[in-house]
N, CA, C and O of each residue as an XYZ file, in Angstrom:
540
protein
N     -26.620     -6.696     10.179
C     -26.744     -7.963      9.488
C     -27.522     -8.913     10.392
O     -27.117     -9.103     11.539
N     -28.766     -9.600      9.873
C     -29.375    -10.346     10.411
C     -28.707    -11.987     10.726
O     -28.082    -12.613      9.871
N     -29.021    -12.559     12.281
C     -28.492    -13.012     12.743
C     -28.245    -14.626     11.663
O     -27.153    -15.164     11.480
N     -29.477    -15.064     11.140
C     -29.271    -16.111     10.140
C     -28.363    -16.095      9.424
O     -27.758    -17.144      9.200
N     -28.034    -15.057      8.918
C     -26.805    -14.516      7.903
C     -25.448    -15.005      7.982
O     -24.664    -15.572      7.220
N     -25.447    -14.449      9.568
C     -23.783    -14.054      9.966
C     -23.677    -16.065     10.541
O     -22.624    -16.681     10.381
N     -24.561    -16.542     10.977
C     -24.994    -18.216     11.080
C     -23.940    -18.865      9.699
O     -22.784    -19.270      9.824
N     -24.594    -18.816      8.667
C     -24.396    -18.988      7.699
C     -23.291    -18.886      7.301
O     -22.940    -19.862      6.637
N     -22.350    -17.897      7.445
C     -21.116    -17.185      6.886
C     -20.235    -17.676      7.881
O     -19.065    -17.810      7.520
N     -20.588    -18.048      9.325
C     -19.626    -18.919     10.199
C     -19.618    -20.406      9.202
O     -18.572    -20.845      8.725
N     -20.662    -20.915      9.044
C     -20.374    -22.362      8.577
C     -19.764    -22.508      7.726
O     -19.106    -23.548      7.675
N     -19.663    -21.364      6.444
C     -19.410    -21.725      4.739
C     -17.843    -20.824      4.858
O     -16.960    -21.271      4.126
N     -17.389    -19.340      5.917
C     -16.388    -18.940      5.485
C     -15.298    -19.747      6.105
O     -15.315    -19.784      7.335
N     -14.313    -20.427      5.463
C     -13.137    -20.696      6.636
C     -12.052    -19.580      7.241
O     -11.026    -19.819      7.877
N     -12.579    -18.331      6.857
C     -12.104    -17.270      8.122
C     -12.950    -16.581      8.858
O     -12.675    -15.489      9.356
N     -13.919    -17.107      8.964
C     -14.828    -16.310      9.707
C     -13.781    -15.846     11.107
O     -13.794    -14.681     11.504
N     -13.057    -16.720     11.653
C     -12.945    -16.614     13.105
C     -11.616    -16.164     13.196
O     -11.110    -15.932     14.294
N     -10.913    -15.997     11.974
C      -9.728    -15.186     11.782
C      -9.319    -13.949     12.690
O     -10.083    -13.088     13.126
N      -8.190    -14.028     12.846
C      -7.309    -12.687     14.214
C      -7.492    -11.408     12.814
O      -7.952    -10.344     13.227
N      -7.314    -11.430     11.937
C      -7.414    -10.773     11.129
C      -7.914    -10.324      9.937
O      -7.778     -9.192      9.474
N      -8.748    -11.651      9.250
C      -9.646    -10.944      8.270
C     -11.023    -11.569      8.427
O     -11.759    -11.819      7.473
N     -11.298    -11.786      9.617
C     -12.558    -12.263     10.335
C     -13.464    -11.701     10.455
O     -13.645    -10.772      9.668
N     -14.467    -11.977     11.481
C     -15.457    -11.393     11.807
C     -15.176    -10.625     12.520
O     -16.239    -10.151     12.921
N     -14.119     -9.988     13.137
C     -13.824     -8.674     13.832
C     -13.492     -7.561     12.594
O     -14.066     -6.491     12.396
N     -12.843     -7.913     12.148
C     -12.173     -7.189     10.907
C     -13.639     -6.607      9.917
O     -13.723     -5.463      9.470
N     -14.692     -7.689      9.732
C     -15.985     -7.352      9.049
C     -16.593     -6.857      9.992
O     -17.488     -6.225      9.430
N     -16.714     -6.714     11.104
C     -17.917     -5.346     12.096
C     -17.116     -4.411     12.262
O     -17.714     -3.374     12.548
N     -15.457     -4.244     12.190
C     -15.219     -2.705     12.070
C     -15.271     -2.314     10.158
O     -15.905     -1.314      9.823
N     -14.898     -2.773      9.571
C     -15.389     -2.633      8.077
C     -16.930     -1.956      7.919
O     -17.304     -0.994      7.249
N     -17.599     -2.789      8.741
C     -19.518     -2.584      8.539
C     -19.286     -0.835      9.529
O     -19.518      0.247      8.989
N     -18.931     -0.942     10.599
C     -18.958      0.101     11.281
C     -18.399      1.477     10.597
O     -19.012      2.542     10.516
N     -17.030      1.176     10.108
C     -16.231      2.198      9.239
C     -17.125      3.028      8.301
O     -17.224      4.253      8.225
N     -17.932      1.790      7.409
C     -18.738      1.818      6.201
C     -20.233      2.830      6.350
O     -20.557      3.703      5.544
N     -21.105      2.382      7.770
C     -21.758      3.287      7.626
C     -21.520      4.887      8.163
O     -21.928      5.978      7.763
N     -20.808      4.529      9.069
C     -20.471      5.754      9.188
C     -19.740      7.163      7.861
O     -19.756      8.378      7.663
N     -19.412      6.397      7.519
C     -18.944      7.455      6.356
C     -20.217      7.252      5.155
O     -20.346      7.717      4.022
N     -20.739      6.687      5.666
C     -21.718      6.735      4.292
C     -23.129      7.892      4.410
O     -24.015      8.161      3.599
N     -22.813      8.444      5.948
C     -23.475      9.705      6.537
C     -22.872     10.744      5.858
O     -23.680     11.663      5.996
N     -22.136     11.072      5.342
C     -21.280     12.091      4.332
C     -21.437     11.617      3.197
O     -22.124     12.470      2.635
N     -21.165     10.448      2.168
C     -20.929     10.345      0.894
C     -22.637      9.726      0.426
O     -22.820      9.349     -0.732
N     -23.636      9.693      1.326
C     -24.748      8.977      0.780
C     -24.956      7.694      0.046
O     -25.782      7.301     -0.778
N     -23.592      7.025      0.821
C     -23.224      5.598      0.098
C     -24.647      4.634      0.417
O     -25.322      4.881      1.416
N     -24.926      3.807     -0.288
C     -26.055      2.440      0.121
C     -25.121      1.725      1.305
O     -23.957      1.334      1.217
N     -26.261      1.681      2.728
C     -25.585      1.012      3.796
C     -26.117     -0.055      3.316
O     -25.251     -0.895      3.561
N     -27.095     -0.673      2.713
C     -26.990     -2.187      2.720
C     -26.051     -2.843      2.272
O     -25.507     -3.788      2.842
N     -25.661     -2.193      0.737
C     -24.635     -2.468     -0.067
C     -23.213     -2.673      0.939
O     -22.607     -3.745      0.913
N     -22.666     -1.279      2.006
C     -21.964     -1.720      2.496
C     -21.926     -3.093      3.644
O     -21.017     -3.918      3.740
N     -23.280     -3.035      4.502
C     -22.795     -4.099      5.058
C     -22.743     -5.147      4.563
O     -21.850     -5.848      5.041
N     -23.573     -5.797      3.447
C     -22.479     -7.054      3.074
C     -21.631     -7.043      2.235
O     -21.344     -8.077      1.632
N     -20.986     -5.806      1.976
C     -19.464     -6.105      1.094
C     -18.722     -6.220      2.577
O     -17.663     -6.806      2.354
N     -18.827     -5.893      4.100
C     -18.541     -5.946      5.087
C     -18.105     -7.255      5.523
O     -17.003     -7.697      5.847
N     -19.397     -7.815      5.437
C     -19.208     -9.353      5.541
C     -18.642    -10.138      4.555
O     -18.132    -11.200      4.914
N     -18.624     -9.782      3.177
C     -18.500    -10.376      2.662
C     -17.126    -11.040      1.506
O     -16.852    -12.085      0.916
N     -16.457     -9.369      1.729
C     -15.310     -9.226      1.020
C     -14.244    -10.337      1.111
O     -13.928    -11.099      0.198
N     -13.714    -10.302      2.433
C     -12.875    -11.348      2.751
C     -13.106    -12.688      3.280
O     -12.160    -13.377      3.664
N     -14.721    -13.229      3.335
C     -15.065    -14.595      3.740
C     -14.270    -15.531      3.145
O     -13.722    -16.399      3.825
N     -14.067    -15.428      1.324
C     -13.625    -16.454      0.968
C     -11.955    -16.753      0.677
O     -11.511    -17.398     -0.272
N     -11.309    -16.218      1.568
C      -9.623    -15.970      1.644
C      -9.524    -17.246      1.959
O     -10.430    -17.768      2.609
N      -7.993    -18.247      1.406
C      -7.487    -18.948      1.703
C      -6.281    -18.926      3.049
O      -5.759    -19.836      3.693
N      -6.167    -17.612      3.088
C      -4.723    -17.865      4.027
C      -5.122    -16.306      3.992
O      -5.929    -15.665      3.318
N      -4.024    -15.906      5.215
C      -4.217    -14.436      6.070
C      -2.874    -13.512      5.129
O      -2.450    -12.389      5.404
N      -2.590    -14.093      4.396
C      -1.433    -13.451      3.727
C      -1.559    -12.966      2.593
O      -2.417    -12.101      2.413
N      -0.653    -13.444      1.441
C      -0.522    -12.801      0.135
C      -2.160    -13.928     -0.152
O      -2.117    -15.100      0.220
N      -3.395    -13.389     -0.789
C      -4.322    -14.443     -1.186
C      -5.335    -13.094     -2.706
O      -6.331    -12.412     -2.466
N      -4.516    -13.177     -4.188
C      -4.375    -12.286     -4.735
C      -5.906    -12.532     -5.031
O      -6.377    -11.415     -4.819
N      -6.981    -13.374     -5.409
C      -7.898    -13.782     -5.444
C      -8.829    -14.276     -4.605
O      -9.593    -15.234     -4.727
N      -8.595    -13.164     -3.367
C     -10.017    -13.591     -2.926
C     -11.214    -12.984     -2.892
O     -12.341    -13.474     -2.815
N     -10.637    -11.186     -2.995
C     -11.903    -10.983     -3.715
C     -12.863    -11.039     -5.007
O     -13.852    -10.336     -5.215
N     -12.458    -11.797     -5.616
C     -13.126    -12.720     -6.795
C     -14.074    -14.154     -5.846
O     -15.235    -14.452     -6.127
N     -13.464    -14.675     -5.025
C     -13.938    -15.604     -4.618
C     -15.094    -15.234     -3.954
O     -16.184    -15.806     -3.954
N     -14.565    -13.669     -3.078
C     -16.314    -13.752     -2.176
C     -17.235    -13.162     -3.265
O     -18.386    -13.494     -2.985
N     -17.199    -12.417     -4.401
C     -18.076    -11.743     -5.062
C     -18.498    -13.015     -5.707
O     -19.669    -12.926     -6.077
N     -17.837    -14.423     -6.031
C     -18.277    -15.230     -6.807
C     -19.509    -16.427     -5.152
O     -20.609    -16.960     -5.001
N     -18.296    -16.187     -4.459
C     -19.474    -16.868     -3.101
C     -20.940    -15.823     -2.973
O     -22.025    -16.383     -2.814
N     -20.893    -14.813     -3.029
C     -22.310    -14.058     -2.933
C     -23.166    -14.110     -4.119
O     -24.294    -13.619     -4.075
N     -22.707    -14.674     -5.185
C     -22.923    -14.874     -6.752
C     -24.339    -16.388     -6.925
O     -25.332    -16.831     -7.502
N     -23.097    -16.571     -5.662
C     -24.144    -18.145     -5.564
C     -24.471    -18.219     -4.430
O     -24.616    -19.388     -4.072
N     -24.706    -17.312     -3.493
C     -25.498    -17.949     -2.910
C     -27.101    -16.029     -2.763
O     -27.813    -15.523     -1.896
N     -26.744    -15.782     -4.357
C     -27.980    -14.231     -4.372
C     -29.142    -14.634     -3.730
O     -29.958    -13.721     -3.613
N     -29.398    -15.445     -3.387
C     -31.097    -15.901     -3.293
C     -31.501    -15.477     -1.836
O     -32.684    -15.561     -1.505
N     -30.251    -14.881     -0.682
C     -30.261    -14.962      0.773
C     -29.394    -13.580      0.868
O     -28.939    -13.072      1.893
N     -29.260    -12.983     -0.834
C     -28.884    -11.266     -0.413
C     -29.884    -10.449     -0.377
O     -30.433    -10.531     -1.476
N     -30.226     -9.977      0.040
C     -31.438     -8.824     -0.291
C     -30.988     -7.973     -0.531
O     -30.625     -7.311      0.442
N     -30.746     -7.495     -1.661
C     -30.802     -6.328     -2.602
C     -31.025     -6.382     -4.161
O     -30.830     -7.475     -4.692
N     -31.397     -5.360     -4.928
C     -31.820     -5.118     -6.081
C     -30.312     -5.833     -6.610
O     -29.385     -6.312     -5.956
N     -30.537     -5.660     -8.218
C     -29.898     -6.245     -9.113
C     -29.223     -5.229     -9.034
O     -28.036     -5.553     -9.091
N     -29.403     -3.670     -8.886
C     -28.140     -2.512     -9.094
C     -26.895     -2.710     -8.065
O     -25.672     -2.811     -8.158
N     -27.974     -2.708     -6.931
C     -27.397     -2.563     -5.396
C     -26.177     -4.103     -5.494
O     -25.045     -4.022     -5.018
N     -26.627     -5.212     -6.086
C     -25.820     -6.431     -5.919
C     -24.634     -6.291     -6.911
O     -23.509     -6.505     -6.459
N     -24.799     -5.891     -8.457
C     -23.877     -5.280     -8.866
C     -22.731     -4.559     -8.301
O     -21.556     -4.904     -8.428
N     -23.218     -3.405     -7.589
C     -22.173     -3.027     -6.699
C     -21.399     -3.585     -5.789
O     -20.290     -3.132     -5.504
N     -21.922     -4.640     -5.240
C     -21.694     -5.436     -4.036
C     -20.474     -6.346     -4.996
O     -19.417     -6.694     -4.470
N     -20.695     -6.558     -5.975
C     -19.761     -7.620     -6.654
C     -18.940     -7.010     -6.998
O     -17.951     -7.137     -6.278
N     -18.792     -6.200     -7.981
C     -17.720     -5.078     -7.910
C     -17.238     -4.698     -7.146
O     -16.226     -4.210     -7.649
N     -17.214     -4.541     -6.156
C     -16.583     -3.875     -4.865
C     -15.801     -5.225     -4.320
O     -14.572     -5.169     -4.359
N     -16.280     -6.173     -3.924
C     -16.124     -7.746     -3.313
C     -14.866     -7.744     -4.321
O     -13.913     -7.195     -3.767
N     -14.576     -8.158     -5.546
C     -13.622     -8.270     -6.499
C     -12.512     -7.688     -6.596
O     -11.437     -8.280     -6.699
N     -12.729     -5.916     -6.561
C     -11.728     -4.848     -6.529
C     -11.152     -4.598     -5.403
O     -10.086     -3.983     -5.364
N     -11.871     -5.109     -4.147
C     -11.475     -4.041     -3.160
C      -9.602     -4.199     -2.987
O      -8.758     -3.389     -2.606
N      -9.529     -5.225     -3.332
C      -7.736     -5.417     -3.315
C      -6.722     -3.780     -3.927
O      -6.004     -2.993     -3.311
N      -7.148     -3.865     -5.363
C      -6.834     -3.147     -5.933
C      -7.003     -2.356     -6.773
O      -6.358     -1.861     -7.698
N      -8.831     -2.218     -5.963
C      -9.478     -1.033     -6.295
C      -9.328      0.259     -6.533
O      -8.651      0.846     -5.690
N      -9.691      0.818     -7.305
C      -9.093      2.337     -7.363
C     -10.630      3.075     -7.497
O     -11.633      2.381     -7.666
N     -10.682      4.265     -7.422
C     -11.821      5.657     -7.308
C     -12.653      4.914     -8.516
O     -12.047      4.538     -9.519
N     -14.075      4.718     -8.374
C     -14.939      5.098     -8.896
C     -15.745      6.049     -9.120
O     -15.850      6.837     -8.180
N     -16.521      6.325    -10.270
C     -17.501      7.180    -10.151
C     -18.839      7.252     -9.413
O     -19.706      8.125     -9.424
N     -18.714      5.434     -8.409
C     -19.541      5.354     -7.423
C     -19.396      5.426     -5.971
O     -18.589      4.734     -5.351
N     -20.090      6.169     -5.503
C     -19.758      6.286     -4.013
C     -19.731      5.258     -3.026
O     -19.121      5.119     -1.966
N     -20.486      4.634     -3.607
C     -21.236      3.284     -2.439
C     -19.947      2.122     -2.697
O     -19.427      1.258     -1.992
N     -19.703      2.723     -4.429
C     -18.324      1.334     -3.905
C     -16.937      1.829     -3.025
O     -16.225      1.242     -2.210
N     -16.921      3.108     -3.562
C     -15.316      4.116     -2.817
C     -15.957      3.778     -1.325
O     -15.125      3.484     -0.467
N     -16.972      3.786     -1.036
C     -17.104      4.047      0.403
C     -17.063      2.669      0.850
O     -16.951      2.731      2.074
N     -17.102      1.245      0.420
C     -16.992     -0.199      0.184
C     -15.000      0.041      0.590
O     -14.339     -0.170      1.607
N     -14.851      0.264      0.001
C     -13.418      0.147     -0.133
C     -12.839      1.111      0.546
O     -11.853      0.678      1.142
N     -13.050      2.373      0.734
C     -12.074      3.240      2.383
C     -12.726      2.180      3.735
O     -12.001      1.762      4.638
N     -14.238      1.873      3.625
C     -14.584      1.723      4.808
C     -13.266      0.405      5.435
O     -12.760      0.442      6.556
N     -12.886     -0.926      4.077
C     -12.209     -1.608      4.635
C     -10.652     -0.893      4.719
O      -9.921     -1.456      5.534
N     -10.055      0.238      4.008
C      -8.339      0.685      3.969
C      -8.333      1.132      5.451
O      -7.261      1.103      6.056
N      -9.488      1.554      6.089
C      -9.575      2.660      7.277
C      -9.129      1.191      8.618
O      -9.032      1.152      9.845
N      -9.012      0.450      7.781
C      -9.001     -0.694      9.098
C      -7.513     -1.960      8.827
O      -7.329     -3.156      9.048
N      -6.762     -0.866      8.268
C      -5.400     -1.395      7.696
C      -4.595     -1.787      9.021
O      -4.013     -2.843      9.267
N      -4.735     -0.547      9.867
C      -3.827     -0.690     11.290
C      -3.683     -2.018     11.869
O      -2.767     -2.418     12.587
N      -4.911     -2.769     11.381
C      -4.279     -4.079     12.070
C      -3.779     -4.637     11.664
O      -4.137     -5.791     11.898
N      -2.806     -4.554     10.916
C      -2.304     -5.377      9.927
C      -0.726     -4.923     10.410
O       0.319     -5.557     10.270
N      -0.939     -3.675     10.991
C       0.792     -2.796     11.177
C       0.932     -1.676      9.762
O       2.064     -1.344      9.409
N      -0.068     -1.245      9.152
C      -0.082     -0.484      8.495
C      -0.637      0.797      8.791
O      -1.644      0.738      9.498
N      -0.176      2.215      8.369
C      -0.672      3.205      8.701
C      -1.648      3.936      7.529
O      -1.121      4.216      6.452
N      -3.119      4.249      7.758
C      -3.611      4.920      7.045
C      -3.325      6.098      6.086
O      -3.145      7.282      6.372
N      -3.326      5.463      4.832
C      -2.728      6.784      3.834
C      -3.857      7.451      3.186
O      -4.687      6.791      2.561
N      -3.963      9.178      3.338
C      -4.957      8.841      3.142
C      -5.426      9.011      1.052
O      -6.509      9.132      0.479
N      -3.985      8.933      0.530
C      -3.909      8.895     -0.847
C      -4.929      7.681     -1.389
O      -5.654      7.552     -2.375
N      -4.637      6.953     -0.353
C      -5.683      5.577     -1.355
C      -6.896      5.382     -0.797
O      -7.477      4.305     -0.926
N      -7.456      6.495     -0.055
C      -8.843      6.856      0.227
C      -9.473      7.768     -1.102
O      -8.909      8.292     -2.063
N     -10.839      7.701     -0.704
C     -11.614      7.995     -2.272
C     -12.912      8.762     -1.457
O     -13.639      9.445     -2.179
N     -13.180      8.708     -0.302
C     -14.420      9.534      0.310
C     -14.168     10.203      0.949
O     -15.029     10.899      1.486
């Protein structure tokens, strides 16, 4: 992710700097993401900003049942500074929305959107299952 970007997403997310659904939490997400996307042929662009982008717009580190609606609706408005196609952003929104309580698609790039962030549950005190993995 180019450095203007992640600029940007410090000023507008109020968790960017979060112990837990921060910007640490989004470079192992981005990291998780491409790496498995070397097996499932997922779109790495697509993943890295559902990386960044999934949990920017959380209110609180806890129960927050809507926030992935919020970042797919924050990347909604601000498309003009995503670079990707209209397919590729589709996905990106879909994924941003579901990843809560997402389940298997018939797309890879989003399953791989969504293990890349379950694979990074441990910090939370949760153990990887790998039933609600999809790649």
């Amino acid at each position: 992710m180019d450095l203007k970007f992640m600029e940007f997403l410090e000023q507008k997310s109020p968790f960017f700097h979060s112990s837990i659904h921060g910007i640490r939490h989004w470079k192992t997400v981005e990291r998780n993401g491409l790496y498995l996307s070397k097996f499932t042929g997922a779109d790495r662009s697509v993943i890295s900003y559902f990386a960044y982008l999934h949990d920017c717009m959380r209110q609180n580190d806890h129960i927050d049942p809507d926030h992935g609606l919020r970042g797919a609706k924050f990347a909604q408005e601000h498309r003009s500074i995503i670079d990707l196609d209209d397919d590729q952003f589709e996905k990106l929104y879909f994924a941003c929305e579901n990843h809560t309580e997402g389940e298997s698609t018939a797309c890879e790039t989003i399953n791989t959107c969504l293990d890349a962030d379950r694979l990074d549950i441990g910090r939370v005190g949760f153990i990887v299952d790998s039933f609600y993995l999809s790649s």
